[in-house]
DRENMIGU-682037 format. One record per residue: residue number from 1; y, z, x of N, C-alpha, C, O in turn; residue in one letter. Coordinates in steps of 0.02 Angstrom, whole numbers. Atoms other than C-alpha are relative to their C-alpha. Example, Ala and Ser with C-alpha at 12.3 -4.5 7.8 and 13.67 -1.06 7.14 Angstrom:
BEGIN
@k 1, n.v -59, n.w 0, n.u 45, ca.v -225, ca.w 390, ca.u 615, c.v 60, c.w 0, c.u 45, o.v 59, o.w 33, o.u 97, r A .
@k 2, n.v -59, n.w -3, n.u -42, ca.v -53, ca.w 357, ca.u 684, c.v 55, c.w 37, c.u -39, o.v 110, o.w 45, o.u -14, r S .
END
This chain:
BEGIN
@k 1, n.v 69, n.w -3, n.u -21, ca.v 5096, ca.w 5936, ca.u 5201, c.v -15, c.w -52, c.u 54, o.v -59, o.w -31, o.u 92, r X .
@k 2, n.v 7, n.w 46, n.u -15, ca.v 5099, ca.w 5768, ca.u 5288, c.v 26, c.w 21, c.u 72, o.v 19, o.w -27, o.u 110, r X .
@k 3, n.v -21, n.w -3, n.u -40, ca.v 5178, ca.w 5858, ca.u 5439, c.v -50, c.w 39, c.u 21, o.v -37, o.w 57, o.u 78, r X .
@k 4, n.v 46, n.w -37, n.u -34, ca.v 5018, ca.w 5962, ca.u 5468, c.v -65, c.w -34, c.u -9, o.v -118, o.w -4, o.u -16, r X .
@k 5, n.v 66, n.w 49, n.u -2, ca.v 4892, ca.w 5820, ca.u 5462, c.v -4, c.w -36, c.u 81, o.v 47, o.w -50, o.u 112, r X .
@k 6, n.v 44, n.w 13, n.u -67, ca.v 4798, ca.w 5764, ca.u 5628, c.v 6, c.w -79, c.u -7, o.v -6, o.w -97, o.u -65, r X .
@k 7, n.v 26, n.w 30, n.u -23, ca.v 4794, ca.w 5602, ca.u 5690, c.v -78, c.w -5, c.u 30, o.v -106, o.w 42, o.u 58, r X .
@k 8, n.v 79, n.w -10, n.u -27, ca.v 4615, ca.w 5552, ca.u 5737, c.v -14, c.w 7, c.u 107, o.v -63, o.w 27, o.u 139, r X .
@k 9, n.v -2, n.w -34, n.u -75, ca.v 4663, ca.w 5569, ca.u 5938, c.v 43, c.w 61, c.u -9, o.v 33, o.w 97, o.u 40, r X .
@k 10, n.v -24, n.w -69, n.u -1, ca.v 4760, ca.w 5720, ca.u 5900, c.v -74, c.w 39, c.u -24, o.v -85, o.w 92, o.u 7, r X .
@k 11, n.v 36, n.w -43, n.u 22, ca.v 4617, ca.w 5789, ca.u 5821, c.v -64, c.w 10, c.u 53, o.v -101, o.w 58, o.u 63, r X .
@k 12, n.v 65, n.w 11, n.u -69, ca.v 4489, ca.w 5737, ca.u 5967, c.v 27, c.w 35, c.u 33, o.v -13, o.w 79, o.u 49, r X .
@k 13, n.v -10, n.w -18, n.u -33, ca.v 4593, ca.w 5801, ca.u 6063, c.v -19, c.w 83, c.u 26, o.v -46, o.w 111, o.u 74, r X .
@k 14, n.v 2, n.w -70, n.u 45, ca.v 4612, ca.w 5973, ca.u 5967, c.v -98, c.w 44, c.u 16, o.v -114, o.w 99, o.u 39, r X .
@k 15, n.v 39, n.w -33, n.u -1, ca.v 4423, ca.w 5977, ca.u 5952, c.v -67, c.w -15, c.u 60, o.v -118, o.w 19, o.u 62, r X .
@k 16, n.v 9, n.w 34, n.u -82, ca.v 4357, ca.w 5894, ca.u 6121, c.v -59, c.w -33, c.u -17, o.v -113, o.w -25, o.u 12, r X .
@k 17, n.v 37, n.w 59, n.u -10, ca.v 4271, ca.w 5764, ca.u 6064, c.v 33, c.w -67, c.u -11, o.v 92, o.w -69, o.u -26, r X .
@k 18, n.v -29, n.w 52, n.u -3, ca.v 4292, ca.w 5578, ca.u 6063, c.v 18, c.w -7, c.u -85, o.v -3, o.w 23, o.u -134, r X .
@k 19, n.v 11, n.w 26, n.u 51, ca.v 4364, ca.w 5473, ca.u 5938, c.v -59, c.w -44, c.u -53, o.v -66, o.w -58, o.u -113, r X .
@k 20, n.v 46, n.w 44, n.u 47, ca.v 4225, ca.w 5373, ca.u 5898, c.v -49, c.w 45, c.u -27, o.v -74, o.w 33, o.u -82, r X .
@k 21, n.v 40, n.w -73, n.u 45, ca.v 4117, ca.w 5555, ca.u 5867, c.v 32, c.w -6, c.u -52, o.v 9, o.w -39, o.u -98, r X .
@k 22, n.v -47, n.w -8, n.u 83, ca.v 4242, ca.w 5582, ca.u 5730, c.v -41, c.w -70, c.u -42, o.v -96, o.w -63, o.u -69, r X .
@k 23, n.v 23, n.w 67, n.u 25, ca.v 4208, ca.w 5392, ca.u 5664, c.v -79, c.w 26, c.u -17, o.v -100, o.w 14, o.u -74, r X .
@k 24, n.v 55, n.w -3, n.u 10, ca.v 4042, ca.w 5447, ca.u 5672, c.v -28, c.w 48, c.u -39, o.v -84, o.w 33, o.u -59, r X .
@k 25, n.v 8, n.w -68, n.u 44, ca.v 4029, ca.w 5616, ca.u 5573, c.v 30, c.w -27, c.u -64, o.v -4, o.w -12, o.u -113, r X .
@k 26, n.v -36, n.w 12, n.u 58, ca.v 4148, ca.w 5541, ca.u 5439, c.v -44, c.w -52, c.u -27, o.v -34, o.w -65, o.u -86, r X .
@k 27, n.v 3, n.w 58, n.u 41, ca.v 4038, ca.w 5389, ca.u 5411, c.v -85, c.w 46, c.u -18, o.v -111, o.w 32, o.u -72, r X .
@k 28, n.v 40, n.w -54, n.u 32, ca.v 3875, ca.w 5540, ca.u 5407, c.v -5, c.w 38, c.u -66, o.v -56, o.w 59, o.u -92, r X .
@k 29, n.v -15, n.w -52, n.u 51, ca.v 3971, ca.w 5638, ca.u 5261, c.v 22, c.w 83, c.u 42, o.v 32, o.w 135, o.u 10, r X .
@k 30, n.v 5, n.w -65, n.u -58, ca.v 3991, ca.w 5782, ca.u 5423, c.v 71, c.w 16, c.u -18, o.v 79, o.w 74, o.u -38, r X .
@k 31, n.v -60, n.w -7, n.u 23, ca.v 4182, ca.w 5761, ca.u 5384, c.v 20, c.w -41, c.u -67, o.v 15, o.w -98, o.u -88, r X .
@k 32, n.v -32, n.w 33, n.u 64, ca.v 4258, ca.w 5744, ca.u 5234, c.v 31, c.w -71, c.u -5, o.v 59, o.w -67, o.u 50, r X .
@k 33, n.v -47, n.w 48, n.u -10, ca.v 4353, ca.w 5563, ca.u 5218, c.v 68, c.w 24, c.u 9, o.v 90, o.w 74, o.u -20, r X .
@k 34, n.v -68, n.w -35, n.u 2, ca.v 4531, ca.w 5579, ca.u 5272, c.v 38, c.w -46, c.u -28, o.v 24, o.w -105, o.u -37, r X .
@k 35, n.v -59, n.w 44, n.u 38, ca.v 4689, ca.w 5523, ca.u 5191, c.v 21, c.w -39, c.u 51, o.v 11, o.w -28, o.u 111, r X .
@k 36, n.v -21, n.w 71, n.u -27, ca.v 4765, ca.w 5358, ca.u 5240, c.v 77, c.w 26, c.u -8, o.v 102, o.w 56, o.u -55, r X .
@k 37, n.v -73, n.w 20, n.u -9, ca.v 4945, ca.w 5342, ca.u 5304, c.v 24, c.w -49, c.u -51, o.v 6, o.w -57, o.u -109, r X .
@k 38, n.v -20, n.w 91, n.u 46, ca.v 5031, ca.w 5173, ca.u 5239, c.v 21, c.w -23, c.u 55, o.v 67, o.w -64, o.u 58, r X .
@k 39, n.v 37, n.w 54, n.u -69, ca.v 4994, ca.w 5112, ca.u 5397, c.v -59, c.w 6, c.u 19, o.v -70, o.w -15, o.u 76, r X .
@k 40, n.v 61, n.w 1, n.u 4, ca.v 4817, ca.w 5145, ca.u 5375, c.v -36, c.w 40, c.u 39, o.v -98, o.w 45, o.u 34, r X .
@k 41, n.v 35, n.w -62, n.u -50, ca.v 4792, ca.w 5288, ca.u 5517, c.v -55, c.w 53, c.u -41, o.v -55, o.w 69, o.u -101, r X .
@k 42, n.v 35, n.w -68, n.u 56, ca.v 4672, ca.w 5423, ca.u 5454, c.v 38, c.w 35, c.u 17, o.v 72, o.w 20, o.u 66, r X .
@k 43, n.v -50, n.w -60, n.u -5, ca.v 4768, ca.w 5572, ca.u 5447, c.v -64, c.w 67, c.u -32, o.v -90, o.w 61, o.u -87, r X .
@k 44, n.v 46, n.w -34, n.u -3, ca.v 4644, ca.w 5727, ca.u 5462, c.v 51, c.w 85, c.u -30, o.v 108, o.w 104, o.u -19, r X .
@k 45, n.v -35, n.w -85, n.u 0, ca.v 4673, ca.w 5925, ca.u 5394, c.v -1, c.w 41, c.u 54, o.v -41, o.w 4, o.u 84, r X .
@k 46, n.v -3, n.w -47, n.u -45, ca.v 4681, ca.w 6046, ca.u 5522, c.v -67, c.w 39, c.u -6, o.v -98, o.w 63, o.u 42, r X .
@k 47, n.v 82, n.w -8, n.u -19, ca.v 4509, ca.w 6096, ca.u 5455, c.v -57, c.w -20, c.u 19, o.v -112, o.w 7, o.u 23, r X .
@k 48, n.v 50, n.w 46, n.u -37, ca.v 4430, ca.w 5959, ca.u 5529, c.v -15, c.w 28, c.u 74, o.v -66, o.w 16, o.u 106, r X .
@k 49, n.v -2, n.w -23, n.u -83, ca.v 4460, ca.w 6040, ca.u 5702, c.v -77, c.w 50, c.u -3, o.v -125, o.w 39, o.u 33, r X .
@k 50, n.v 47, n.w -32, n.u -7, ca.v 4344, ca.w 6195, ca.u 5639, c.v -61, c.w -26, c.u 3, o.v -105, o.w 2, o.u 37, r X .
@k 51, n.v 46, n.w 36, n.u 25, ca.v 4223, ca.w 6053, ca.u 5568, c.v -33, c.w 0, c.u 75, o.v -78, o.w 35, o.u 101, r X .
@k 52, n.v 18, n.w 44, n.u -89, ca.v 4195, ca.w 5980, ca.u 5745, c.v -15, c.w 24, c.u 33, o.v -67, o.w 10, o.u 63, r X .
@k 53, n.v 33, n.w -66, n.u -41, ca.v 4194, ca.w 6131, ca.u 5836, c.v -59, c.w 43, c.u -14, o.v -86, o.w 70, o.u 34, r X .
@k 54, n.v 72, n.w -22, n.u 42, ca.v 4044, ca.w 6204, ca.u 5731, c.v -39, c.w -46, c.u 20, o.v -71, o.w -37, o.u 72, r X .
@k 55, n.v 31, n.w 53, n.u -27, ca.v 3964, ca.w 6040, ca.u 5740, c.v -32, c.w -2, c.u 85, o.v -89, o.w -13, o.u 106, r X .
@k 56, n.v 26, n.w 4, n.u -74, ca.v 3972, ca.w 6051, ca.u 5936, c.v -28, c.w 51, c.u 14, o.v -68, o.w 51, o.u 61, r X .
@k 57, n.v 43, n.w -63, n.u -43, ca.v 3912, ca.w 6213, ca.u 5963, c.v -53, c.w 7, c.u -42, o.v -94, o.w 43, o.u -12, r X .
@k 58, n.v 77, n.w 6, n.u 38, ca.v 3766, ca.w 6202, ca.u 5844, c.v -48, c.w -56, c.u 42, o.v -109, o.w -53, o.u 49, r X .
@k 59, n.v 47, n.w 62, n.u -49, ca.v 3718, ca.w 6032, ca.u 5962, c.v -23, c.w 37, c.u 39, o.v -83, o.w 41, o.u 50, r X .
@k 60, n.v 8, n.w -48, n.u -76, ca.v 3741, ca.w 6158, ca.u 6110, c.v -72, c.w 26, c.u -9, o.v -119, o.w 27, o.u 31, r X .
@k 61, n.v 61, n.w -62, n.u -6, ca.v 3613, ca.w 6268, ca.u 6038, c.v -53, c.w -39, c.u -17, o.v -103, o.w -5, o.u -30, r X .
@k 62, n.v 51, n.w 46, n.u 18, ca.v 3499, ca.w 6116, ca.u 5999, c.v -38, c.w -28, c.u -61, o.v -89, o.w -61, o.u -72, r X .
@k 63, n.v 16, n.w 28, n.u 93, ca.v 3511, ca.w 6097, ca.u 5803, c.v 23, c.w -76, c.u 12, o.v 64, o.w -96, o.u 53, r X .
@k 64, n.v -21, n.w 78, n.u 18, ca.v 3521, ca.w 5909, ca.u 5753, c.v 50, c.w 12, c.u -46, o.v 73, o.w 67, o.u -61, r X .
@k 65, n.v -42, n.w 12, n.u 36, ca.v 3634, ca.w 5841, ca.u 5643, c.v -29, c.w 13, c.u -75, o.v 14, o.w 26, o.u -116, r X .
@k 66, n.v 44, n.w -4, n.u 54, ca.v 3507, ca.w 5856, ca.u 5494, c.v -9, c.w 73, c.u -22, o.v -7, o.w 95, o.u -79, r X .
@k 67, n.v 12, n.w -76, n.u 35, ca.v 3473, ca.w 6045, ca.u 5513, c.v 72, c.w 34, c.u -22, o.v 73, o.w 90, o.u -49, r X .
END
């Protein structure tokens, strides 16, 4: 499983936003917490990508983060 987990710039990358967005949805409850390496990286699911991408196109259309 550990070979299909995201880095948090892989996953920005993935879902075209920055890293510190991510930082910022995760410390919201927007993303789930992610598992820790044992070197302390977050390591993200591959459904975080959909997360993010929803997220952005709901901004697009001018929902907040609240609705």
């Amino acid at each position: 499983m550990a070979d299909h987990l995201l880095k948090i710039g892989e996953l920005a990358n993935r879902a075209g936003v920055g890293a510190k967005a991510i930082r910022f949805y995760e410390a919201r409850g927007i993303l789930p917490a992610p598992l820790r390496g044992e070197n302390g990286y977050r390591l993200y699911s591959p459904d975080a990508v959909e997360i993010l991408r929803f997220v952005k196109q709901a901004q697009g259309l001018g929902l907040s983060l609240a609705e």
